[in-house]
Kinemage of the C-alpha trace (Angstrom):
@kinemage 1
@onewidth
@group {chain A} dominant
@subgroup {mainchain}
@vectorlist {calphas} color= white
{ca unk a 1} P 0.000 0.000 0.000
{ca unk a 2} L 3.054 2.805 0.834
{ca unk a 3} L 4.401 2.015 -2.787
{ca unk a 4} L 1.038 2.718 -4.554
{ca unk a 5} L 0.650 5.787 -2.296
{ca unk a 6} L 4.329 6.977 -3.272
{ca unk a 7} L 3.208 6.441 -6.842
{ca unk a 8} L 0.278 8.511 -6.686
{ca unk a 9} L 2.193 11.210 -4.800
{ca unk a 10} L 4.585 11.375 -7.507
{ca unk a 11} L 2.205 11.011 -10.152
{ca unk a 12} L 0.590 14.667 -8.523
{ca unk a 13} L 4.383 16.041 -8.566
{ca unk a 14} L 4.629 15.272 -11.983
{ca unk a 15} L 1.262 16.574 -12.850
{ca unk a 16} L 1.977 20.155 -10.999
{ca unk a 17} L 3.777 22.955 -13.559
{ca unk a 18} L 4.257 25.321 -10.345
{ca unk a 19} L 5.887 22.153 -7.889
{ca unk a 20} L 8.767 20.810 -10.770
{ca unk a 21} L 9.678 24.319 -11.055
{ca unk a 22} L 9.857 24.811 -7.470
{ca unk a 23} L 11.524 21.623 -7.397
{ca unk a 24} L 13.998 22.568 -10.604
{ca unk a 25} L 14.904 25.589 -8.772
{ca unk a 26} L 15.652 23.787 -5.462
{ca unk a 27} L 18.194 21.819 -7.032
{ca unk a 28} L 19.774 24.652 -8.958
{ca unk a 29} L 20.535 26.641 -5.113
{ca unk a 30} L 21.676 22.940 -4.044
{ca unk a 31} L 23.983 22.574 -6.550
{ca unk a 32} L 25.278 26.204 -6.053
{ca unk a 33} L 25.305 25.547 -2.419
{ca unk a 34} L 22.407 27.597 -1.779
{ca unk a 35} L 20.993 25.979 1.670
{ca unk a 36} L 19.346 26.950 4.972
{ca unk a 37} L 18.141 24.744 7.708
{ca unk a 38} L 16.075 25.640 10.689
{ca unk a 39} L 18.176 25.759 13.727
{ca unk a 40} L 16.178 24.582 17.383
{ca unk a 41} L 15.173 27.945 18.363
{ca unk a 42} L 13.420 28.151 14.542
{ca unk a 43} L 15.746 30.415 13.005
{ca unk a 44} L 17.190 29.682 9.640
{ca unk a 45} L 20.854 29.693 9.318
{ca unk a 46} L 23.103 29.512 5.782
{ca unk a 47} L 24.440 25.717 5.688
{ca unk a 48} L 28.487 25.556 5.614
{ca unk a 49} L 29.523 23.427 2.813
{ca unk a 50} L 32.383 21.344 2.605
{ca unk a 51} L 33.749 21.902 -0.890
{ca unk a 52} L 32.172 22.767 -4.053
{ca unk a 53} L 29.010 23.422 -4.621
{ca unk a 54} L 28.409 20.597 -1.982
{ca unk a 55} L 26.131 20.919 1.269
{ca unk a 56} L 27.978 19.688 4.140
């Protein structure tokens, strides 16, 4: 049942215009080492990456 429920998920992914460019543009900052992550008190900090274009 989780594997037809992953398919359908990705089946309304694929579907979506607005959600694969939001998604091609995610992997574009990724690549250019673009990333935040919420810290414990909820702020977002810049992620230090360890080499190029690489998150740590």
């Amino acid at each position: 049942m989780a594997d037809y429920e992953a398919l359908l998920e990705t089946s309304d992914v694929l579907a979506s215009r607005d959600t694969l460019k939001m998604l091609e543009r995610s992997l574009y900052d990724e690549k250019n080492g673009r990333l935040w992550q919420r810290g414990t008190k909820g702020q977002w900090t810049p992620v230090r990456s360890k080499g190029k274009g690489r998150a740590a």
